[in-house]
DOZASE-422701 format. One record per residue (C-alpha): residue in three letters; residue number from 1; z, x, y. Coordinates in steps of 0.5 Angstrom, whole numbers, padded with zeros to 4 digits. Each point is the difference from the previous one (the first is absolute). Example, Ala and Ser with C-alpha at 12.3 -4.5 7.8 and 13.67 -1.06 7.14 Angstrom:
! residues 2
(rec 'ALA',1,(0016,0025,-0009))
(rec 'SER',2,(-0002,0002,0007))
//
This chain:
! residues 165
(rec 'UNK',1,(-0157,0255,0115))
(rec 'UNK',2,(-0004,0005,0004))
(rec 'UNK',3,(-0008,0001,-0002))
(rec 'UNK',4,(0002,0007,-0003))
(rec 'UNK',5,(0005,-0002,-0004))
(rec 'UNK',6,(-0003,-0005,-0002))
(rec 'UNK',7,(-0007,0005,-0003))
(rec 'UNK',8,(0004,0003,-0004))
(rec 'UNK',9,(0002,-0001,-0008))
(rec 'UNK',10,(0007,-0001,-0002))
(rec 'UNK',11,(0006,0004,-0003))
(rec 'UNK',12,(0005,-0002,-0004))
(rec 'UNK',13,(0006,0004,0001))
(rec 'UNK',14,(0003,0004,-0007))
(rec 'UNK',15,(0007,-0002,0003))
(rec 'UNK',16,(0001,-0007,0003))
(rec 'UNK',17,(-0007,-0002,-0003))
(rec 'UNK',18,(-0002,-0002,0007))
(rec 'UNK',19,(-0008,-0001,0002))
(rec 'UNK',20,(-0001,0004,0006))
(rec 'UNK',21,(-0007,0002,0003))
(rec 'UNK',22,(-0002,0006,-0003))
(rec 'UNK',23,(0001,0004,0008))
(rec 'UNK',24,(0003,0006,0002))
(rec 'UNK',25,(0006,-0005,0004))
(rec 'UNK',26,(0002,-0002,-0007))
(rec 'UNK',27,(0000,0005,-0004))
(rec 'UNK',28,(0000,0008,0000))
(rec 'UNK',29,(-0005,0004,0000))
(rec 'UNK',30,(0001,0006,-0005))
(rec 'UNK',31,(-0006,0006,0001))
(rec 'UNK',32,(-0002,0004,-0007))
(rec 'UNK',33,(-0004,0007,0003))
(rec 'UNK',34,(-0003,0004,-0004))
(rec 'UNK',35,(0001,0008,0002))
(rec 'UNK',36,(-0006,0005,-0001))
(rec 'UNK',37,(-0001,0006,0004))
(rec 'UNK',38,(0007,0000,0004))
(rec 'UNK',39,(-0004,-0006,0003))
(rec 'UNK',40,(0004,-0007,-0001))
(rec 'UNK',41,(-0005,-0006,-0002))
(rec 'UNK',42,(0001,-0007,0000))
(rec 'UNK',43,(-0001,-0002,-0007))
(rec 'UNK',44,(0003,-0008,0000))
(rec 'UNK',45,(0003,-0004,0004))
(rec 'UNK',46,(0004,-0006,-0002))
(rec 'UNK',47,(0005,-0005,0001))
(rec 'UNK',48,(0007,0000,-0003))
(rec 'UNK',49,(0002,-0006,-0005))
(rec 'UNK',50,(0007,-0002,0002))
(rec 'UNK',51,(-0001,-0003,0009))
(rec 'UNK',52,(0003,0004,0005))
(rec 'UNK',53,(0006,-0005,0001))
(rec 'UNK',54,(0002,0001,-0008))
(rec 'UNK',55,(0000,0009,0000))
(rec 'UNK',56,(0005,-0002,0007))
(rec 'UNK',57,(0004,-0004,-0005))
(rec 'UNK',58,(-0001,0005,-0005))
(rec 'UNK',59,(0002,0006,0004))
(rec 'UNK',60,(0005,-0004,0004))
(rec 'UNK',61,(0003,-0001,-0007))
(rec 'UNK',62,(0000,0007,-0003))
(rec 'UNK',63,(0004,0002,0007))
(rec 'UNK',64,(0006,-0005,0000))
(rec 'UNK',65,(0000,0001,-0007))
(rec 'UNK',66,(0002,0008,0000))
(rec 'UNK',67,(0004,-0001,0006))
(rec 'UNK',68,(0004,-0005,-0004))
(rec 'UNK',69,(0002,0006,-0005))
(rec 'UNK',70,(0006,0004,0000))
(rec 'UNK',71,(-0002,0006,0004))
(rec 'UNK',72,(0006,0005,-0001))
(rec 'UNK',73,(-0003,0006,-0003))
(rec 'UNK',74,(0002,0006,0004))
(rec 'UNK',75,(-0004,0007,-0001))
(rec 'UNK',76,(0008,0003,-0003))
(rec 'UNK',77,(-0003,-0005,-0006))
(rec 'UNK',78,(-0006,0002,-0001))
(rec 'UNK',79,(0003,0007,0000))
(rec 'UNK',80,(0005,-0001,-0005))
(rec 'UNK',81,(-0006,-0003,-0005))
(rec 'UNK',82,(-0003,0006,0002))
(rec 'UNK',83,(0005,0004,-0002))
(rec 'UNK',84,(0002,-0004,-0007))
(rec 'UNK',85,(-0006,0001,-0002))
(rec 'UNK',86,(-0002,0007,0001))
(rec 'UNK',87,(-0006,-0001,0005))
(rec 'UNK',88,(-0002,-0002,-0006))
(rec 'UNK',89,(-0005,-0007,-0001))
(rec 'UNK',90,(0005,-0004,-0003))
(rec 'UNK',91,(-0004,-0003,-0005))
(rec 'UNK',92,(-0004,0006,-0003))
(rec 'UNK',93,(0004,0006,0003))
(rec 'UNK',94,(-0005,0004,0004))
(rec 'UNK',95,(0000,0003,0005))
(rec 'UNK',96,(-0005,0000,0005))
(rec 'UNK',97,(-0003,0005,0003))
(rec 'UNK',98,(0002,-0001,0008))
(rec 'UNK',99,(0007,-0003,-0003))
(rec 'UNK',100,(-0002,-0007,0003))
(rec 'UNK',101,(0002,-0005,-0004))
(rec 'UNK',102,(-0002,-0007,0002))
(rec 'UNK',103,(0005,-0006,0001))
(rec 'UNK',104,(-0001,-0006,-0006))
(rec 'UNK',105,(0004,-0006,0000))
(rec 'UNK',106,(0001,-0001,-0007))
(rec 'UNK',107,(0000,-0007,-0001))
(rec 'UNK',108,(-0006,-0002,0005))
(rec 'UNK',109,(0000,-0004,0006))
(rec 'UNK',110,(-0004,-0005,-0003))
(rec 'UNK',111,(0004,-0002,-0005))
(rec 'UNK',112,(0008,0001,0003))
(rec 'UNK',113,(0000,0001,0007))
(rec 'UNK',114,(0007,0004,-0001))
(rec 'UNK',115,(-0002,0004,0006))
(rec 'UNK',116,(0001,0007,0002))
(rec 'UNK',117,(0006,0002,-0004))
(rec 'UNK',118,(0002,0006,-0004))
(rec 'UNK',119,(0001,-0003,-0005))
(rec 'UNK',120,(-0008,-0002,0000))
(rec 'UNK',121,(-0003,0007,0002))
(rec 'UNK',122,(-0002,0005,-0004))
(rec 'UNK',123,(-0004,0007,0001))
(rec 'UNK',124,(-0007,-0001,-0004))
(rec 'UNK',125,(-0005,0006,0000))
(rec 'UNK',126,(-0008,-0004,0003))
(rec 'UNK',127,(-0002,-0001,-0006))
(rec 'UNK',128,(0006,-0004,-0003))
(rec 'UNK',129,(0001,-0003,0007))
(rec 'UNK',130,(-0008,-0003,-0001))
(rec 'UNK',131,(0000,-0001,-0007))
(rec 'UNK',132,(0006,-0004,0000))
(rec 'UNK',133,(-0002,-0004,0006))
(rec 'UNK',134,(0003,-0007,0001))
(rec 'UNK',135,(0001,0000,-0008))
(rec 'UNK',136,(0007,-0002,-0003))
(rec 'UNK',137,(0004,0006,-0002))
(rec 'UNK',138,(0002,-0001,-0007))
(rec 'UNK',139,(-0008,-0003,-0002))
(rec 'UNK',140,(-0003,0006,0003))
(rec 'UNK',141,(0004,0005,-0002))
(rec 'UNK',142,(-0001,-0003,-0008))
(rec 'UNK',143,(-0007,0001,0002))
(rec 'UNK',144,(0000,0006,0003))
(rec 'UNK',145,(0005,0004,-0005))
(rec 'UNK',146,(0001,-0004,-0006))
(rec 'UNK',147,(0006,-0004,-0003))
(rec 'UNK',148,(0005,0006,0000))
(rec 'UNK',149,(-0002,0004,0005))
(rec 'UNK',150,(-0001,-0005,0005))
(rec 'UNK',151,(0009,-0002,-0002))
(rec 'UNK',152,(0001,0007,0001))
(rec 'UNK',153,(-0002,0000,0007))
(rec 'UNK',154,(0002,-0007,0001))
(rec 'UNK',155,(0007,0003,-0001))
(rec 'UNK',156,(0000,0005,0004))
(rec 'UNK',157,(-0003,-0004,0007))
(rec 'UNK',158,(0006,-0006,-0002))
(rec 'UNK',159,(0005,0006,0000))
(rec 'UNK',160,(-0002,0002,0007))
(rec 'UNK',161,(0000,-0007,0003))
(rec 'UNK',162,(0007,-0001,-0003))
(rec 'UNK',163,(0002,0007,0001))
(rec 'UNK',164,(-0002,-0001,0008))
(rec 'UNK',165,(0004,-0006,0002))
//
Protein backbone atom coordinates (compact mmCIF):
# COMPACT_ATOMS: atom_id res chain seq x y z
CA UNK A 1 0.00 0.00 0.00
CA UNK A 2 0.96 3.49 -1.00
CA UNK A 3 1.95 6.37 1.52
CA UNK A 4 -1.66 8.24 0.81
CA UNK A 5 -3.85 5.02 1.29
CA UNK A 6 -2.05 4.15 4.13
CA UNK A 7 -2.76 8.04 5.92
CA UNK A 8 -6.11 7.70 5.72
CA UNK A 9 -8.89 6.00 8.26
CA UNK A 10 -11.11 2.88 7.28
CA UNK A 11 -14.42 2.16 5.79
CA UNK A 12 -16.37 -0.81 6.04
CA UNK A 13 -18.43 -1.43 3.24
CA UNK A 14 -22.62 -1.95 4.16
CA UNK A 15 -22.68 -4.63 1.65
CA UNK A 16 -19.63 -7.00 1.36
CA UNK A 17 -18.38 -5.84 4.93
CA UNK A 18 -15.06 -5.22 3.34
CA UNK A 19 -12.65 -2.65 5.09
CA UNK A 20 -11.47 -0.37 2.52
CA UNK A 21 -9.50 3.30 3.03
CA UNK A 22 -12.01 5.62 3.42
CA UNK A 23 -10.79 7.46 -0.34
CA UNK A 24 -12.45 8.64 -3.37
CA UNK A 25 -11.04 5.54 -5.33
CA UNK A 26 -12.89 3.23 -2.94
CA UNK A 27 -16.15 4.71 -2.34
CA UNK A 28 -18.33 7.43 -4.15
CA UNK A 29 -18.32 10.61 -2.99
CA UNK A 30 -22.17 12.11 -2.57
CA UNK A 31 -22.35 16.22 -2.42
CA UNK A 32 -25.44 17.69 -0.41
CA UNK A 33 -25.65 21.91 -1.59
CA UNK A 34 -27.36 23.91 -0.12
CA UNK A 35 -29.57 26.64 -2.57
CA UNK A 36 -29.80 30.38 -1.44
CA UNK A 37 -29.95 33.09 -3.56
CA UNK A 38 -30.33 31.15 -6.78
CA UNK A 39 -26.67 30.42 -5.99
CA UNK A 40 -25.74 26.66 -5.05
CA UNK A 41 -23.23 26.02 -2.05
CA UNK A 42 -21.67 23.39 -0.94
CA UNK A 43 -23.34 22.33 2.18
CA UNK A 44 -21.46 18.66 2.98
CA UNK A 45 -19.63 16.01 1.27
CA UNK A 46 -19.41 12.42 2.10
CA UNK A 47 -18.50 9.43 1.08
CA UNK A 48 -21.26 6.35 0.30
CA UNK A 49 -21.67 3.27 2.56
CA UNK A 50 -21.79 0.66 0.17
CA UNK A 51 -17.82 0.42 -2.12
CA UNK A 52 -17.90 1.29 -5.73
CA UNK A 53 -17.57 -2.33 -6.99
CA UNK A 54 -20.45 -3.43 -4.60
CA UNK A 55 -23.24 -0.26 -6.13
CA UNK A 56 -21.82 -1.79 -9.88
CA UNK A 57 -23.02 -5.10 -8.71
CA UNK A 58 -25.94 -3.37 -7.58
CA UNK A 59 -27.03 -1.85 -10.75
CA UNK A 60 -25.81 -4.71 -12.68
CA UNK A 61 -28.32 -6.75 -10.64
CA UNK A 62 -31.21 -4.36 -11.21
CA UNK A 63 -30.37 -4.58 -15.05
CA UNK A 64 -30.28 -8.18 -15.64
CA UNK A 65 -32.96 -8.67 -13.49
CA UNK A 66 -35.53 -6.44 -15.43
CA UNK A 67 -34.21 -7.57 -18.51
CA UNK A 68 -35.18 -11.19 -17.64
CA UNK A 69 -39.07 -9.89 -17.16
CA UNK A 70 -41.62 -10.67 -19.61
CA UNK A 71 -41.83 -7.65 -21.90
CA UNK A 72 -44.90 -8.04 -24.16
CA UNK A 73 -46.89 -5.09 -23.10
CA UNK A 74 -47.95 -3.24 -26.18
CA UNK A 75 -49.52 0.49 -26.29
CA UNK A 76 -52.84 -1.29 -27.94
CA UNK A 77 -52.79 -2.89 -24.09
CA UNK A 78 -52.69 -0.04 -22.40
CA UNK A 79 -55.07 1.25 -24.46
CA UNK A 80 -57.70 -1.27 -23.65
CA UNK A 81 -57.13 -0.62 -19.71
CA UNK A 82 -57.58 2.85 -20.49
CA UNK A 83 -60.75 2.41 -22.22
CA UNK A 84 -61.99 -0.61 -19.69
CA UNK A 85 -61.42 1.74 -17.14
CA UNK A 86 -63.23 5.07 -18.58
CA UNK A 87 -59.83 7.06 -18.34
CA UNK A 88 -60.81 6.89 -15.04
CA UNK A 89 -57.77 5.55 -11.82
CA UNK A 90 -58.76 2.12 -11.57
CA UNK A 91 -58.87 2.22 -7.97
CA UNK A 92 -60.21 5.36 -6.90
CA UNK A 93 -62.30 6.28 -10.31
CA UNK A 94 -60.97 9.99 -10.79
CA UNK A 95 -60.12 11.55 -13.64
CA UNK A 96 -57.33 13.65 -13.83
CA UNK A 97 -57.39 16.71 -14.81
CA UNK A 98 -55.02 16.33 -18.21
CA UNK A 99 -56.54 12.71 -18.62
CA UNK A 100 -52.74 11.26 -17.84
CA UNK A 101 -53.12 8.54 -15.91
CA UNK A 102 -49.96 6.42 -14.89
CA UNK A 103 -48.89 2.73 -15.57
CA UNK A 104 -48.78 0.75 -12.14
CA UNK A 105 -47.79 -2.65 -11.95
CA UNK A 106 -50.30 -4.00 -9.60
CA UNK A 107 -48.28 -6.94 -8.07
CA UNK A 108 -45.01 -5.17 -7.53
CA UNK A 109 -41.74 -6.10 -8.95
CA UNK A 110 -40.11 -6.62 -5.82
CA UNK A 111 -42.31 -8.96 -4.71
CA UNK A 112 -43.17 -11.19 -8.17
CA UNK A 113 -41.14 -9.92 -11.06
CA UNK A 114 -44.36 -11.01 -13.49
CA UNK A 115 -42.99 -8.49 -15.75
CA UNK A 116 -44.95 -6.00 -18.04
CA UNK A 117 -48.00 -8.20 -18.88
CA UNK A 118 -51.58 -6.89 -19.28
CA UNK A 119 -52.32 -8.76 -16.97
CA UNK A 120 -50.18 -6.80 -14.21
CA UNK A 121 -50.95 -3.10 -15.41
CA UNK A 122 -53.47 -1.00 -14.23
CA UNK A 123 -54.27 3.05 -14.81
CA UNK A 124 -53.52 4.47 -11.46
CA UNK A 125 -54.13 8.55 -10.82
CA UNK A 126 -50.69 10.10 -9.19
CA UNK A 127 -52.01 9.86 -6.11
CA UNK A 128 -52.82 6.34 -6.12
CA UNK A 129 -49.92 5.43 -8.07
CA UNK A 130 -47.37 7.21 -5.04
CA UNK A 131 -49.51 6.18 -2.39
CA UNK A 132 -49.41 2.50 -3.37
CA UNK A 133 -45.93 2.27 -3.82
CA UNK A 134 -44.42 -1.13 -4.05
CA UNK A 135 -47.03 -2.01 -1.67
CA UNK A 136 -48.95 -5.34 -2.12
CA UNK A 137 -52.33 -4.64 -3.49
CA UNK A 138 -54.53 -6.52 -1.21
CA UNK A 139 -52.64 -5.11 2.28
CA UNK A 140 -52.81 -1.56 0.76
CA UNK A 141 -56.22 -1.34 -0.44
CA UNK A 142 -57.54 -2.93 3.22
CA UNK A 143 -55.53 0.01 4.75
CA UNK A 144 -56.64 2.35 2.29
CA UNK A 145 -60.26 1.87 1.96
CA UNK A 146 -61.57 -0.52 4.49
CA UNK A 147 -62.53 -4.28 4.33
CA UNK A 148 -65.50 -4.01 2.25
CA UNK A 149 -64.51 -1.18 -0.02
CA UNK A 150 -61.12 -2.58 -0.58
CA UNK A 151 -63.13 -6.30 -1.83
CA UNK A 152 -65.35 -4.20 -4.04
CA UNK A 153 -62.21 -2.74 -5.90
CA UNK A 154 -60.55 -5.79 -5.72
CA UNK A 155 -63.12 -7.32 -7.58
CA UNK A 156 -63.28 -5.10 -10.05
CA UNK A 157 -59.33 -5.13 -10.92
CA UNK A 158 -59.57 -9.12 -10.89
CA UNK A 159 -62.43 -8.82 -13.36
CA UNK A 160 -60.21 -6.97 -15.91
CA UNK A 161 -57.23 -9.29 -15.71
CA UNK A 162 -59.77 -12.10 -16.49
CA UNK A 163 -61.45 -10.07 -18.71
CA UNK A 164 -57.93 -9.15 -20.79
CA UNK A 165 -56.73 -12.54 -21.25
Amino acid sequence: MNDSIQNHEMKQCLMCKTLLPSTDDYFIRQNVYHVKGGKRKLKRSYLTSPCKECNRLKRSKRTISTRRLCDDYLATDWMLAYFYFNGQCAVCKKRTVDGKLQADHWIPLKVDPVGHKCTNILPLCSYCNTSKGSKLPDVWLKKKYGDEQAEVISCRIEHFFEWVI
